[in-house]
PAKOLRO-719169 format. One record per atom (N, C-alpha, C, O, CB): residue number from 1; residue in one letter; atom name; x, y negated, z negated. Coordinates in Angstrom, 3 decimals, padded with zeros to 6 digits. Glycine has a CB too. Layout:
- resi|resn|name|x|y|z
- NUM|a|CA|X|Y|Z
...
This chain:
- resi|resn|name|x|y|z
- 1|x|N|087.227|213.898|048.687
- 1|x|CA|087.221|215.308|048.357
- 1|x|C|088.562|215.948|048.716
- 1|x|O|088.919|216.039|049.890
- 1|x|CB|086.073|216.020|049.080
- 2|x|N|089.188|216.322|047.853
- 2|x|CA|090.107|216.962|047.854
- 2|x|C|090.206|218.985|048.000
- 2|x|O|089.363|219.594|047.341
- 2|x|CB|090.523|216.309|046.730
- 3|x|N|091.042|219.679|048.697
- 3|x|CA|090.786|220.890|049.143
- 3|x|C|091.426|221.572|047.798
- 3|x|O|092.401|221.188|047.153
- 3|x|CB|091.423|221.243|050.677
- 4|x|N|090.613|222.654|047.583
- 4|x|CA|090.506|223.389|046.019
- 4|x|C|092.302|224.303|046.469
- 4|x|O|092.598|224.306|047.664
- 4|x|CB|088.449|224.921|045.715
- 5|x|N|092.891|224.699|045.877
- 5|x|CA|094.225|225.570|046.110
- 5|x|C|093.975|226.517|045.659
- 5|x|O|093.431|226.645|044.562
- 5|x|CB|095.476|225.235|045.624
- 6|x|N|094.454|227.769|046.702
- 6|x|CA|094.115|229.257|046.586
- 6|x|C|094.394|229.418|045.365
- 6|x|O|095.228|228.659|044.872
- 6|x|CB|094.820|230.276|047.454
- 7|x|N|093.930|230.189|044.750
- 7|x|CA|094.431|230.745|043.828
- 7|x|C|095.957|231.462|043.777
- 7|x|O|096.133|231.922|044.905
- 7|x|CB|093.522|231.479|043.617
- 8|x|N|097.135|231.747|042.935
- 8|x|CA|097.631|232.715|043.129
- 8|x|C|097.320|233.842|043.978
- 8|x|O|097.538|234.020|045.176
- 8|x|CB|097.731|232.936|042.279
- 9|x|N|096.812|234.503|043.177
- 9|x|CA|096.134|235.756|043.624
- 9|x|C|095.463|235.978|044.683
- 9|x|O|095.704|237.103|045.121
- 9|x|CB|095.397|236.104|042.904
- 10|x|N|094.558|235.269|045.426
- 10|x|CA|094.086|234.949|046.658
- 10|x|C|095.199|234.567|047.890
- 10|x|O|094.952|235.021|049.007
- 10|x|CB|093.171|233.836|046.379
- 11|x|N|096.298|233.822|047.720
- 11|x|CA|097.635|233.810|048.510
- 11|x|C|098.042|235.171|048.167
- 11|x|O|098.888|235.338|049.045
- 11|x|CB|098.797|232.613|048.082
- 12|x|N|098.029|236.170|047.553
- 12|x|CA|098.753|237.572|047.531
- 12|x|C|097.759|238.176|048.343
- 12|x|O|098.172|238.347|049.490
- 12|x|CB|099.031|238.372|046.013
- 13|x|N|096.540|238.577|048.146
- 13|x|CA|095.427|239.181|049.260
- 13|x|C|095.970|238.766|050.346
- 13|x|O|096.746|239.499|050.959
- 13|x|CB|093.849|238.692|049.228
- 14|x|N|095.615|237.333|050.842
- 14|x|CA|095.826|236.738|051.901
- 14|x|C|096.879|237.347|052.601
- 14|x|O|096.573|237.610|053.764
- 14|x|CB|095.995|235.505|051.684
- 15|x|N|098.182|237.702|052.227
- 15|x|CA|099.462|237.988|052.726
- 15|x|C|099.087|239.437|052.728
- 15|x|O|099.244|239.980|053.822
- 15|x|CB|100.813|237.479|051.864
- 16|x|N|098.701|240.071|051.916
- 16|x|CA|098.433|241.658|052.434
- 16|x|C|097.898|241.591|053.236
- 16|x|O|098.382|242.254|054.153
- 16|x|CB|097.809|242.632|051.790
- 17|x|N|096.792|240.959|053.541
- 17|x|CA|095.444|241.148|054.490
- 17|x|C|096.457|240.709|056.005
- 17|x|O|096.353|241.442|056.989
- 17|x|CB|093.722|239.743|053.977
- 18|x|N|097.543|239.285|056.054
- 18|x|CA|098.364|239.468|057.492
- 18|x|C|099.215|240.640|057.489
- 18|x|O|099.244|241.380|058.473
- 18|x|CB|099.353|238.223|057.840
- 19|x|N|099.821|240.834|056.589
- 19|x|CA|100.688|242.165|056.886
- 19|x|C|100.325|243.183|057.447
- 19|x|O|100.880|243.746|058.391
- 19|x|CB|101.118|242.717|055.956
- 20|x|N|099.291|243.503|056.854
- 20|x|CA|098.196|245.155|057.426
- 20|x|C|097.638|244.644|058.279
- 20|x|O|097.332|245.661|058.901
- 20|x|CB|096.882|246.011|056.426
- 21|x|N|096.973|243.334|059.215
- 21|x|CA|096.853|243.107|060.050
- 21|x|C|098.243|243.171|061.226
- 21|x|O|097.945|243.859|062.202
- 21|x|CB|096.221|242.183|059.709
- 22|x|N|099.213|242.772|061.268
- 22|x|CA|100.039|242.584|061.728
- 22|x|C|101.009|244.427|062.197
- 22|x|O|101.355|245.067|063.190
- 22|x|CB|100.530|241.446|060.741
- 23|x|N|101.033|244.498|061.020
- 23|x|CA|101.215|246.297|061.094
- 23|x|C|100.587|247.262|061.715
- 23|x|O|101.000|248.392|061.977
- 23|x|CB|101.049|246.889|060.039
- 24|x|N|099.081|246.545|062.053
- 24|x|CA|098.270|247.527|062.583
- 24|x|C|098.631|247.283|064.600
- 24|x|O|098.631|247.985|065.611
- 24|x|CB|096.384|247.151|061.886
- 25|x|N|098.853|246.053|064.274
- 25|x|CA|098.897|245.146|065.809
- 25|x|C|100.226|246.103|066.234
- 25|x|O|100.181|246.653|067.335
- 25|x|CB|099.284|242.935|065.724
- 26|x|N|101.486|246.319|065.314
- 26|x|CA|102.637|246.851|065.555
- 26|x|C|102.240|248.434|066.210
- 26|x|O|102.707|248.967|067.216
- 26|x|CB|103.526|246.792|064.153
- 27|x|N|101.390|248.864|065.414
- 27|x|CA|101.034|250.247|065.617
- 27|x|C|100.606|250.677|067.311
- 27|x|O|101.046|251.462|068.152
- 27|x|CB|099.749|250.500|064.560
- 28|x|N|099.364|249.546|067.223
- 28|x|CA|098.832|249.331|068.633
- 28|x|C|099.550|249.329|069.936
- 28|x|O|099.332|249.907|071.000
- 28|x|CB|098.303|248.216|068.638
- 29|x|N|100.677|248.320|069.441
- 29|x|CA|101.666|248.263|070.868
- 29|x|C|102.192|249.536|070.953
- 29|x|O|101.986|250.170|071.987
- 29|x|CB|103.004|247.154|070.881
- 30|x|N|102.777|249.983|070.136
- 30|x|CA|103.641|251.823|070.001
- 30|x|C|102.761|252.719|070.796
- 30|x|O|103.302|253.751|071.193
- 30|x|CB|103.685|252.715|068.100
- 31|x|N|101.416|252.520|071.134
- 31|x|CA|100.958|253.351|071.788
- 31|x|C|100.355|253.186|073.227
- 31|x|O|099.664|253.927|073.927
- 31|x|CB|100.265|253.758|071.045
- 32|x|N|100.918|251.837|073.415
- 32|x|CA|100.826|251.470|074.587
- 32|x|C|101.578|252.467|075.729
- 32|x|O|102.199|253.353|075.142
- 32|x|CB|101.293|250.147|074.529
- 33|x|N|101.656|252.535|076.754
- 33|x|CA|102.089|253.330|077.548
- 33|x|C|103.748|252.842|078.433
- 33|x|O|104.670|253.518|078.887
- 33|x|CB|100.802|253.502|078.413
- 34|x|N|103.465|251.255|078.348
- 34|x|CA|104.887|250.501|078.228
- 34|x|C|105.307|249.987|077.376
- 34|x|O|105.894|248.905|077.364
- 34|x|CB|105.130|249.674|078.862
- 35|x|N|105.037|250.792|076.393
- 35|x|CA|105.758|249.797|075.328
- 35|x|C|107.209|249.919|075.226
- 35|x|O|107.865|250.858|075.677
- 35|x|CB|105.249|250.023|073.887
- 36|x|N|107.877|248.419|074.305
- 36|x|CA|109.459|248.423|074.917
- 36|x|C|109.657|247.835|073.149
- 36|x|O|109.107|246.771|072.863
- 36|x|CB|110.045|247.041|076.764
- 37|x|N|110.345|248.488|072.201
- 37|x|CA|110.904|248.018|071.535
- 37|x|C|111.612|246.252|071.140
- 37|x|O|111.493|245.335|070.328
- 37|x|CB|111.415|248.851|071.751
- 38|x|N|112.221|246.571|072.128
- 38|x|CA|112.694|244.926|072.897
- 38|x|C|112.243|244.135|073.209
- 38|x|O|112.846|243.062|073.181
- 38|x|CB|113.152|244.708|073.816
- 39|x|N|110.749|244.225|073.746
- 39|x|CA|109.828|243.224|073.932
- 39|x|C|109.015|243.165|072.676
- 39|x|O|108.693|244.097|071.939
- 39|x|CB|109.006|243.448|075.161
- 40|x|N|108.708|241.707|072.563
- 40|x|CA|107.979|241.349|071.495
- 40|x|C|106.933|240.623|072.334
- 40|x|O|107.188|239.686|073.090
- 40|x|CB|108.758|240.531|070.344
- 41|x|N|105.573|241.225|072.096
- 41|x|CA|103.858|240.876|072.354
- 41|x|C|103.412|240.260|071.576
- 41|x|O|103.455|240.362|070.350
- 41|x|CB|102.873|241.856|072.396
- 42|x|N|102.875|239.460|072.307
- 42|x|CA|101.687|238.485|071.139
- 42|x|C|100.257|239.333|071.035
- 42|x|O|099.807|240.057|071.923
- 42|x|CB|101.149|236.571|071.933
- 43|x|N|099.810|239.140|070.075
- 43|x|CA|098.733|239.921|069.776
- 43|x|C|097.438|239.906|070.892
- 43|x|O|096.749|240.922|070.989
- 43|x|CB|098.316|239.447|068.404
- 44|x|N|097.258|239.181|071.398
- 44|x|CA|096.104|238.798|072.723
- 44|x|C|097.096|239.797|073.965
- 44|x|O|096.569|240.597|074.739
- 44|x|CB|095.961|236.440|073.254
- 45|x|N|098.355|239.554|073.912
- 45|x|CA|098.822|240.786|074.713
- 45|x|C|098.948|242.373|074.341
- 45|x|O|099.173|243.395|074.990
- 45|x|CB|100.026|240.468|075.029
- 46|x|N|098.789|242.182|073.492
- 46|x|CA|098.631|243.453|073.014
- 46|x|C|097.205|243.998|073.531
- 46|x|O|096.969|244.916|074.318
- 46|x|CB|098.777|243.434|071.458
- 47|x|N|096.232|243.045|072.762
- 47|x|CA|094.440|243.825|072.979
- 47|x|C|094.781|243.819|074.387
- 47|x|O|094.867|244.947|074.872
- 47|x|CB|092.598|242.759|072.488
- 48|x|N|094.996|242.854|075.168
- 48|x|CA|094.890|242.455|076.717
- 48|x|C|095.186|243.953|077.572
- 48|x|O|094.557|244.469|078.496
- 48|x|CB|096.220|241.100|077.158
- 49|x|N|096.296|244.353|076.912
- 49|x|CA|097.076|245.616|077.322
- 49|x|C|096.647|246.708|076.894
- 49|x|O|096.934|247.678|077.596
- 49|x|CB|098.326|245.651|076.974
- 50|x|N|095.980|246.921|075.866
- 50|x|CA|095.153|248.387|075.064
- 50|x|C|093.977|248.206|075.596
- 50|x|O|093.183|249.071|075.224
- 50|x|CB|094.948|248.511|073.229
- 51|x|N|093.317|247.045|076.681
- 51|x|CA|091.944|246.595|077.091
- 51|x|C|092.254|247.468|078.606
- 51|x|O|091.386|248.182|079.109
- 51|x|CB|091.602|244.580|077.123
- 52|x|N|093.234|247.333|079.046
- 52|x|CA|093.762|248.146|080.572
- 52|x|C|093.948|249.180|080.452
- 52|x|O|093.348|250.046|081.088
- 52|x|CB|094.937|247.845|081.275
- 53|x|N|095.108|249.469|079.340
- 53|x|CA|095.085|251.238|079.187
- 53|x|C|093.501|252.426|079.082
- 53|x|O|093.108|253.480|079.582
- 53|x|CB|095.930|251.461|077.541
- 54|x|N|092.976|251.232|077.945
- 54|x|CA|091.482|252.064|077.845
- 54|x|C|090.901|252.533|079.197
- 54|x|O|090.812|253.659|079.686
- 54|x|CB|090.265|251.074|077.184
- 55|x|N|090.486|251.158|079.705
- 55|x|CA|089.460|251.387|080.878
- 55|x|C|090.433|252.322|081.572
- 55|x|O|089.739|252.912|082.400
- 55|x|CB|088.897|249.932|081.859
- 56|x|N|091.892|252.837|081.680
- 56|x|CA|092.201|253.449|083.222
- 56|x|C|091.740|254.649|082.713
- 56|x|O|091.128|255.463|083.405
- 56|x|CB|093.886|253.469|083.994
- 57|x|N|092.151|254.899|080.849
- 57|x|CA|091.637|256.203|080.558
- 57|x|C|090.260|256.914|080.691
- 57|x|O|090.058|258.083|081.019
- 57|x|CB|091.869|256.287|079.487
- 58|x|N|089.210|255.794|080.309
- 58|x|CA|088.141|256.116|081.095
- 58|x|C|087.959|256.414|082.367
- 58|x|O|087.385|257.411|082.805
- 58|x|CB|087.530|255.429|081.005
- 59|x|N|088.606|255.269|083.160
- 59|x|CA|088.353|256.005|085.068
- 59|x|C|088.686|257.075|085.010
- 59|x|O|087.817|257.904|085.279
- 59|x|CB|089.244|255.484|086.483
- 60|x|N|090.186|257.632|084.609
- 60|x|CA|090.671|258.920|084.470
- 60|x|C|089.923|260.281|084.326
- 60|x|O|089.914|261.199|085.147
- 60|x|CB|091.349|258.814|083.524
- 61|x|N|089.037|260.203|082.606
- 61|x|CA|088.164|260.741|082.693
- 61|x|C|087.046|261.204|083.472
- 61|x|O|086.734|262.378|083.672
- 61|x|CB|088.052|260.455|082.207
- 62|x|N|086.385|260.003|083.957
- 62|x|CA|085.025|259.813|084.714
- 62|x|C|085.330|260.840|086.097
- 62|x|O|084.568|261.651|086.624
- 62|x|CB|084.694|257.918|085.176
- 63|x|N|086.940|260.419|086.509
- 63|x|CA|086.967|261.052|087.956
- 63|x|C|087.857|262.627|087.441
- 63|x|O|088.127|263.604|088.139
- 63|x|CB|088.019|259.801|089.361
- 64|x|N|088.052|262.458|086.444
- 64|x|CA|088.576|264.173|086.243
- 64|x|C|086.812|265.163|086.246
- 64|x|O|086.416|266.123|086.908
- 64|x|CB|089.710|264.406|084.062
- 65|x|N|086.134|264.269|085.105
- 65|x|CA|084.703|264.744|084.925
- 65|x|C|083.832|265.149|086.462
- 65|x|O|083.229|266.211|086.615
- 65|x|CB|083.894|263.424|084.088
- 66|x|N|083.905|264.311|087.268
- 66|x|CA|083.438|264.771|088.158
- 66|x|C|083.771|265.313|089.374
- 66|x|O|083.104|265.241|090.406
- 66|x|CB|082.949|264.235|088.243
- 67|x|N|085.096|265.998|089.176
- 67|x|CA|085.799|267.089|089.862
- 67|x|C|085.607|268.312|089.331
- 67|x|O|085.525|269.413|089.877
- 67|x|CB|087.129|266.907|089.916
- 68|x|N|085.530|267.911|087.937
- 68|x|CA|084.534|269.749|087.362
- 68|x|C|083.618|269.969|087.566
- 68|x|O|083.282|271.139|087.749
- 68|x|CB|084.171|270.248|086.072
- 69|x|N|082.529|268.674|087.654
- 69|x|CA|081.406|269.203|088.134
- 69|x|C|081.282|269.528|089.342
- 69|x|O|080.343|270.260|089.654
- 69|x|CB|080.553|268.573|087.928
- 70|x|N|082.267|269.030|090.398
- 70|x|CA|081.868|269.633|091.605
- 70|x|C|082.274|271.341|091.790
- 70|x|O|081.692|272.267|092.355
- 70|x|CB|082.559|268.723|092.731
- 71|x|N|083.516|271.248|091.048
- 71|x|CA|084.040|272.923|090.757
- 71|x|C|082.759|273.347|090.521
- 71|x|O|082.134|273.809|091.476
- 71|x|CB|085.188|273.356|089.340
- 72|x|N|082.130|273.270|089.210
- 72|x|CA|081.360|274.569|088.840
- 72|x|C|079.856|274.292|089.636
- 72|x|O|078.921|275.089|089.571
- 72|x|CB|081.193|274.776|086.938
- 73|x|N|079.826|273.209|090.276
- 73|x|CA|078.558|273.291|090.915
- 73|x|C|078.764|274.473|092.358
- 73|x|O|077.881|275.290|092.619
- 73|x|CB|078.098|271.555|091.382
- 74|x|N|080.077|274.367|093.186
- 74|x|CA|080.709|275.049|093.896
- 74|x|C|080.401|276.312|093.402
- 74|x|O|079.620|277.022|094.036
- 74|x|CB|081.953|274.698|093.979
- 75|x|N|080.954|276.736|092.253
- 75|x|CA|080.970|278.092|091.667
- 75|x|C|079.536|278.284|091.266
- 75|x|O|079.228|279.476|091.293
- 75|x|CB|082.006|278.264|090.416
- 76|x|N|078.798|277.677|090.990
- 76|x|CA|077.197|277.945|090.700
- 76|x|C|076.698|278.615|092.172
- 76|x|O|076.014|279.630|092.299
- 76|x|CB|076.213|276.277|090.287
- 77|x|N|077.218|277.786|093.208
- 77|x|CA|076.965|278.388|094.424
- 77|x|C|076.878|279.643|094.880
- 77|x|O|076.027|280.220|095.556
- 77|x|CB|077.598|278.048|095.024
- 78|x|N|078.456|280.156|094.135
- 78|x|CA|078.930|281.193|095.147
- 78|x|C|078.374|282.164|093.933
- 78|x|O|078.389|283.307|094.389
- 78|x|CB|080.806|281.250|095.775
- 79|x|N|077.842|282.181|092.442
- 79|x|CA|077.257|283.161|092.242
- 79|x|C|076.050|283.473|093.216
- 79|x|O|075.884|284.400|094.010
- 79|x|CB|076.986|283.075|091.019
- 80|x|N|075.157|282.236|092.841
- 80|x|CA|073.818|282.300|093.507
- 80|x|C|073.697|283.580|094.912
- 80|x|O|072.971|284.532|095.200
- 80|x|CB|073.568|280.595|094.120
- 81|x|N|075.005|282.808|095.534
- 81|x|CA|074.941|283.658|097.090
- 81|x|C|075.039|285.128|096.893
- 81|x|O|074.566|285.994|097.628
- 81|x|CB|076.282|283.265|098.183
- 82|x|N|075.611|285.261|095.972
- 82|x|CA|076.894|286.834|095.395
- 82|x|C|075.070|287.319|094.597
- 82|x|O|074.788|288.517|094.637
- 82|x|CB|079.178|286.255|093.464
- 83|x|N|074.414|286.707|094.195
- 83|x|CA|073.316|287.264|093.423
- 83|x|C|072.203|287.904|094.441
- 83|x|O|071.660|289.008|094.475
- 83|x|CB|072.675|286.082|092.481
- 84|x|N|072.114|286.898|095.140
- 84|x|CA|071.265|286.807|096.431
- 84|x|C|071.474|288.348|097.349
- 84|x|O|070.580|289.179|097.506
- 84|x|CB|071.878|285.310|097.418
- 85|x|N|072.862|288.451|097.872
- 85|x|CA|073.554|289.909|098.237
- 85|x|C|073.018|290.809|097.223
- 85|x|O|072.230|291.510|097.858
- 85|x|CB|075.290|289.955|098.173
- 86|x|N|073.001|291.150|096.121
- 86|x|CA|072.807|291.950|095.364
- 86|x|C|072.125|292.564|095.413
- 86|x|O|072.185|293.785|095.560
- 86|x|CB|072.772|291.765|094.658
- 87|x|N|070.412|291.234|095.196
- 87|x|CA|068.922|291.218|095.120
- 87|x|C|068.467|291.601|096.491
- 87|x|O|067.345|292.094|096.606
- 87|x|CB|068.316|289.792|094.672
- 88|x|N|069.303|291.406|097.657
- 88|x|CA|069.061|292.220|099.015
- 88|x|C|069.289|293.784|099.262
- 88|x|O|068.466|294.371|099.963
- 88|x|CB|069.921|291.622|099.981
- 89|x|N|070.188|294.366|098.810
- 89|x|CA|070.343|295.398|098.901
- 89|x|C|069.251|296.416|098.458
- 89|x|O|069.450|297.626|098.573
- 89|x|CB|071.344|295.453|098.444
């Protein structure tokens, strides 16, 4: 058994389909946070590296998120108390 040969046309897909893959990979690194012109990443370094940036952006979040909530739980407080004075008078 011999292996059938792409078609033309199927080698042209094929090559779009790495290019726009490859372009997209280019894109990816650009938004890395070290990214270096000069350095050239292999694609597993790339995800590897957009896999670290993510998660710190999440911690980031998670611990920004729950510094507001302690703010406005704080500030939930000091109405309550400020309401409390009010409802005494």
């Amino acid at each position: 058994m011999t292996k059938k040969k792409p078609s033309p046309q199927n080698r042209i897909w094929e090559k779009e389909r790495r290019d726009r893959l490859n372009q997209t990979f280019d894109s990816l690194a650009k938004l890395l946070p070290d990214y270096e012109a000069t350095t050239q990443l292999s694609k597993i370094e790339i995800l590897q590296r957009t896999i670290e940036h993510v998660e710190k952006l999440q911690d980031k979040i998670k611990a920004f998120l729950e510094e507001q909530d302690e703010l406005l739980k704080k500030h939930v407080d000091e109405l309550e108390e400020r309401l409390q004075a009010l409802i005494a008078r």
